[in-house]
N, C-alpha and C positions, 0 to 999 in steps of 0.2 A: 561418429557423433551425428545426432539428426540434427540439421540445417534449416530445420521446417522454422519459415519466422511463425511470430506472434499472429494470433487469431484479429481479423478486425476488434471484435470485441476487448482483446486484452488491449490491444494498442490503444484503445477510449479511454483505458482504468489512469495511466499517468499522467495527461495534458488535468483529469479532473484533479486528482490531488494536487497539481502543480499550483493551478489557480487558488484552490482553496488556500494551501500554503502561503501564495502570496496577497491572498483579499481581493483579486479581481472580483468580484462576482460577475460587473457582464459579462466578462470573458467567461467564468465560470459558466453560465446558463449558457453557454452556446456549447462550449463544449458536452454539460449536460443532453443535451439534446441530439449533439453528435453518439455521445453514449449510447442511448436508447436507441438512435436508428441502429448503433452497430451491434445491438443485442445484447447490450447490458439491462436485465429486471430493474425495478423499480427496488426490489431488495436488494441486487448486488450492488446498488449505490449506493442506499442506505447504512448497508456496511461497509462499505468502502470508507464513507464520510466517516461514521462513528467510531473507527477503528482511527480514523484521522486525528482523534482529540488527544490521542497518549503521543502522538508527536507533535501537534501543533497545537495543543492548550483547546478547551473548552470554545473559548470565543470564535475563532475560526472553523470549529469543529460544527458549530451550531449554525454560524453565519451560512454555511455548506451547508448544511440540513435543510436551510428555511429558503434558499434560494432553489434549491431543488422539487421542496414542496411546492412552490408556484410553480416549476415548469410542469409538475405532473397536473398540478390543476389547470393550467394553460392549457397543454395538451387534450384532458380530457374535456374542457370547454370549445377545443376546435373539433371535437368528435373521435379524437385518439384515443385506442385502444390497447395500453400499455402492458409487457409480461409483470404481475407481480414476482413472482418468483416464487422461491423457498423462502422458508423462515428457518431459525436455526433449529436444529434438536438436542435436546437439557443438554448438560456435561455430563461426562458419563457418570454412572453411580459407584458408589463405595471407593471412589477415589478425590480426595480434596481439589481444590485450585491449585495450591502449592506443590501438592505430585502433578497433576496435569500437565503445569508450566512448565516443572524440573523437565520433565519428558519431552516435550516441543521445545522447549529452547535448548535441551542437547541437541536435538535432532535436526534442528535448522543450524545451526553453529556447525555441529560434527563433534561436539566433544563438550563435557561438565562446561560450564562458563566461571573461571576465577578471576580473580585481576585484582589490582594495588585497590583502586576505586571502592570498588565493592566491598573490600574487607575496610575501608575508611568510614563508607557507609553503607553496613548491613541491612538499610531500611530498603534503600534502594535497589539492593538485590530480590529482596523478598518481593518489593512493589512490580519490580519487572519479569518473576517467576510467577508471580500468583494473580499480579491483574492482567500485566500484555500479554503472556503467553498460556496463563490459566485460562483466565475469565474471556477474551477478547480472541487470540488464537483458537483457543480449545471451542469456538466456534463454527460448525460447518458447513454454515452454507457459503462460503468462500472459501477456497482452497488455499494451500501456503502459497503457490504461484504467484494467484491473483494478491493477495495479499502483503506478498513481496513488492510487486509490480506497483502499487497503493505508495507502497513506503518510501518507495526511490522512488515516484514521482514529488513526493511534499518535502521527502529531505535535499532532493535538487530544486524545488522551490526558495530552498532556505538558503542563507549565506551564511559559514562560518562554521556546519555541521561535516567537514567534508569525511571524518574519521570514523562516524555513524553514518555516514554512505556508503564509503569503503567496505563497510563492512554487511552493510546487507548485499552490495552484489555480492559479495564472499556468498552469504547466507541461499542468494539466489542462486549462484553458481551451484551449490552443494544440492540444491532439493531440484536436482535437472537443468533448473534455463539455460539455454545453452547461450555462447556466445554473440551468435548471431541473433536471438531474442532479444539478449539486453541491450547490442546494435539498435533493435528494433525501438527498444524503449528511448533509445536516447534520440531515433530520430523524430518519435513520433513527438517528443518535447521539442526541437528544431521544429518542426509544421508547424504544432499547434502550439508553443508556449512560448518564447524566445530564445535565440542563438545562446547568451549568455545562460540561460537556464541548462539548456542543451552543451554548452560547454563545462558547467560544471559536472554535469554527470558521466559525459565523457571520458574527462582528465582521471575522475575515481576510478573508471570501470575500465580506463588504460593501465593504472597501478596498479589493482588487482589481478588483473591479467598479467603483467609481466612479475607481482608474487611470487604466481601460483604456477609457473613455468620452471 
């Protein structure tokens, strides 16, 4: 198994969802700005936050947009010189949103996704095959990694989601992070976000692990 932790840069990606999640914003602009020195683009945040809104609603998704837009106008007011990045490129052609997402969310899961849920309400299936994993996933200028990494920080932000946490380390586990990464995530929430934050993400990523054994 490789043991290499997380890159400084990914270890920046979960303190910022975390905040977002929870509406800090100062907290959030600080850790934005940790971001950037550790060599998150100005689009890898961008997507970060915007992929934020399918778990944390509009409002926080935006409030995270717009506190980030001043730090980059800050910065470039003190003479900083930020990486834009990539942007994404189209979704691929002659295949819909609804294949795109079937295909990414087998692939992150490891298998079709059924469940009681879903057949109670088929809307919701289609909304999480053809916007989160079509339209939002099926974008590439963020990897699943990072994009993993996004989602367990804002769902350990949250209280009461612990069964949709559980299940993205599952998701994380499967597309490589190794153990010692998602270590990595849950410490870099202890530094930067609070113990209880970092406890919750913990206790998940201890039951999954003892699963998947």
């Amino acid at each position: 198994m490789n043991n290499t932790g997380l890159t400084r840069r990914q270890q920046a990606i979960a303190p910022i969802s975390a905040f977002t999640a929870l509406g800090d914003l100062p907290k959030l602009k600080l850790v934005l700005e940790e971001g950037l020195k550790a060599g998150l683009t100005i689009n890898d945040i961008k997507e970060v936050l915007a992929q934020l809104y399918a778990y944390l609603g509009f409002p926080r998704a935006l409030n995270g947009l717009g506190t980030f837009m001043a730090v980059v106008n800050e910065r470039k007011e003190r003479g900083i010189v930020d990486i834009v990045g990539a942007e994404a490129n189209p979704l691929p052609a002659g295949k819909s949103r609804l294949e795109l997402g079937t295909e990414v969310q087998t692939y992150l899961v490891g298998s079709p996704v059924k469940g009681p849920v879903l057949d109670f309400a088929p809307a919701i299936d289609t909304y999480l095959k053809d916007h989160l994993f079509g339209d939002i996933f099926g974008r590439d200028n963020l990897d699943y990694m990072d994009r993993e990494i996004a989602t367990l920080g804002a769902l350990a932000g949250l209280d009461g989601v612990e069964p949709q946490l559980m299940s993205h380390f599952n998701i994380s586990l499967n597309i490589g992070l190794t153990e010692q990464q998602l270590k990595d995530v849950t410490d870099a929430l202890e530094n930067s976000v609070s113990k209880a934050v970092a406890q919750r993400a913990t206790s998940a990523l201890a039951k999954v692990l003892a699963s998947r054994k």
